[in-house]
C-alpha positions in Angstrom: 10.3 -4.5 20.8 8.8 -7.0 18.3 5.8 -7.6 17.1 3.9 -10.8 15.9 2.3 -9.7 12.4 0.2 -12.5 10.5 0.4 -13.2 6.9 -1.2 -15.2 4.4 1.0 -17.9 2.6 1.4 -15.7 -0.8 2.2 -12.4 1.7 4.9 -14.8 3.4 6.2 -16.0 0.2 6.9 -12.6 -1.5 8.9 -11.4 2.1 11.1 -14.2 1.6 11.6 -13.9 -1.9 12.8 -10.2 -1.5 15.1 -11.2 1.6 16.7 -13.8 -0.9 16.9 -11.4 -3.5 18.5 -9.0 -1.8 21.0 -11.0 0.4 21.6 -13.2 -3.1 22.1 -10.6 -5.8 22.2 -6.9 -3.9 24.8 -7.6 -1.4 26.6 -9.1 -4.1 26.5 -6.3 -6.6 27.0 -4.0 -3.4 30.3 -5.7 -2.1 31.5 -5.1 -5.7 31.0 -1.4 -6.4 32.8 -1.1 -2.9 35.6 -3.3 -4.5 35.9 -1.0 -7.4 35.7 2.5 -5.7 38.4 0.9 -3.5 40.4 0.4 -6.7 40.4 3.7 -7.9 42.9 5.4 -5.8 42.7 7.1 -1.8 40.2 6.8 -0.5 39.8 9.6 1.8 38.6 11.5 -1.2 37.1 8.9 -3.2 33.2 10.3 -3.0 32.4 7.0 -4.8 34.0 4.9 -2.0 31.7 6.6 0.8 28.7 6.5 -1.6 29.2 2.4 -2.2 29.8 2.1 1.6 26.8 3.9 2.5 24.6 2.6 0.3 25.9 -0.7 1.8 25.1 0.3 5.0 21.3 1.0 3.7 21.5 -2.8 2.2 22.1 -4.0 5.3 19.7 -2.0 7.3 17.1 -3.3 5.1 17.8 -7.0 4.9 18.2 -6.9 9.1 14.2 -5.2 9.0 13.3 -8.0 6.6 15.0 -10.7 8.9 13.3 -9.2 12.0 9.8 -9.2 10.4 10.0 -13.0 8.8 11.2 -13.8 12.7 8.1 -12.8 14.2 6.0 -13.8 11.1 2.9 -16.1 11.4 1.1 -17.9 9.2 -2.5 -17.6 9.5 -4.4 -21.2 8.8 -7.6 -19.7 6.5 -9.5 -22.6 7.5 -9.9 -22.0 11.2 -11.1 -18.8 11.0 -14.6 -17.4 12.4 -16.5 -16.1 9.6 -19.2 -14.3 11.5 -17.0 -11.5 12.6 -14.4 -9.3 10.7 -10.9 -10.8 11.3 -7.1 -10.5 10.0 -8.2 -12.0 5.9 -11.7 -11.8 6.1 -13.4 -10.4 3.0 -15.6 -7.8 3.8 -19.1 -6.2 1.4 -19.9 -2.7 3.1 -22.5 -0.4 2.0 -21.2 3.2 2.4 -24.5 5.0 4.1 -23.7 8.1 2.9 -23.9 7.9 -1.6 -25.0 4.3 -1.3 -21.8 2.3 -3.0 -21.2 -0.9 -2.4 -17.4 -2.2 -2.1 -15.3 -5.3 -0.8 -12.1 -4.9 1.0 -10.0 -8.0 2.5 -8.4 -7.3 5.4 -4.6 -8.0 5.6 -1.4 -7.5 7.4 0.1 -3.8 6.9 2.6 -5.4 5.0 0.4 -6.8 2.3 -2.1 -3.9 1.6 -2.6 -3.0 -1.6 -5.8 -0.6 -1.9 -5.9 -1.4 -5.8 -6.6 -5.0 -5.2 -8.9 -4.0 -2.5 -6.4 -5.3 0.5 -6.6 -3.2 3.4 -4.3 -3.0 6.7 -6.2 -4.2 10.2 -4.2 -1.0 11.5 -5.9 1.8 8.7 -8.5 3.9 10.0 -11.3 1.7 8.0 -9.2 -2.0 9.1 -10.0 -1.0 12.8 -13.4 -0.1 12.6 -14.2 -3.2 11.0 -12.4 -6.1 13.1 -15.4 -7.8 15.4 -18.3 -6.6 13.5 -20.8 -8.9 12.0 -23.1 -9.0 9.3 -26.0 -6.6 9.7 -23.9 -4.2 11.8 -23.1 -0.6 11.4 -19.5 0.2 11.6 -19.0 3.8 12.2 -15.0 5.0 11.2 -13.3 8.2 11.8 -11.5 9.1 8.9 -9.2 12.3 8.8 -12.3 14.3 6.8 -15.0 12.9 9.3 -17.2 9.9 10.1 -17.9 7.2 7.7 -20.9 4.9 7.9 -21.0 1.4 6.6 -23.3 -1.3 6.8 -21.7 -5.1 7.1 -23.5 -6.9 4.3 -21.7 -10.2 4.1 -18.6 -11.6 5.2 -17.0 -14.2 3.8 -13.0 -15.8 2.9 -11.3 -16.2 -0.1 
């Protein structure tokens, strides 16, 4: 079963550029260190030979996931978005109840998280409890150590 996952332009651009990457110059370099294990003699105990070919089969595996997901890819359009509720890109300010810090995370496809840069996945813990709220609300999250409680201070896109 498939499933629709939205990216941004940049998130769509770096999936294809790895699925061209890897069907360009992996498969390539893969095919050839079958080629050579397959020189080397019989290949019922070539341990090279089954190591190429299985690594191969990894290859493969791979760029079939990537093909899947870039199928079923959509690009979000930025400009149509609601900016009074928490959606898929939004940029949110929270205000962690508990110590008092302040801290912005934009909300992204799973794909495209990256907690250093502050891009979170609509499907983490935090991503869920956020989606639909507006500014002023509480957003109260379960987290595997407890409840977190954050106040929406602003919302906004980049």
């Amino acid at each position: 079963m498939s499933t629709v996952s939205y990216y941004t332009a940049e998130g769509l651009k770096k999936l294809k550029e790895e699925l061209n990457y890897l069907r360009d110059v992996e498969r390539p370099k893969s095919s050839q260190a079958i080629a050579d294990a397959r020189d080397k003699g019989d290949l019922s105990e070539n341990a090279e030979y089954d190591a190429a070919k299985e690594a191969q089969g990894l290859l493969e595996l791979k760029i079939s996931k990537l093909e899947e997901t870039l199928s079923n890819a959509r690009l979000i359009d930025e400009t149509q978005l609601d900016t009074s509720k928490v959606l898929v890109l939004s940029t949110v300010k929270l205000k962690n109840r508990q110590n008092g810090m302040v801290i912005s995370y934009t909300l992204v496809a799973e794909s495209e998280a990256d907690l250093k840069a502050g891009k979170i996945s609509v499907t983490s813990p935090i991503g869920k409890g956020l989606l639909g709220k507006e500014v002023g609300d509480v957003a109260e999250i379960t987290v595997p150590n407890g409840t977190l409680k954050f106040d929406i201070l602003e919302i906004s896109r980049n």
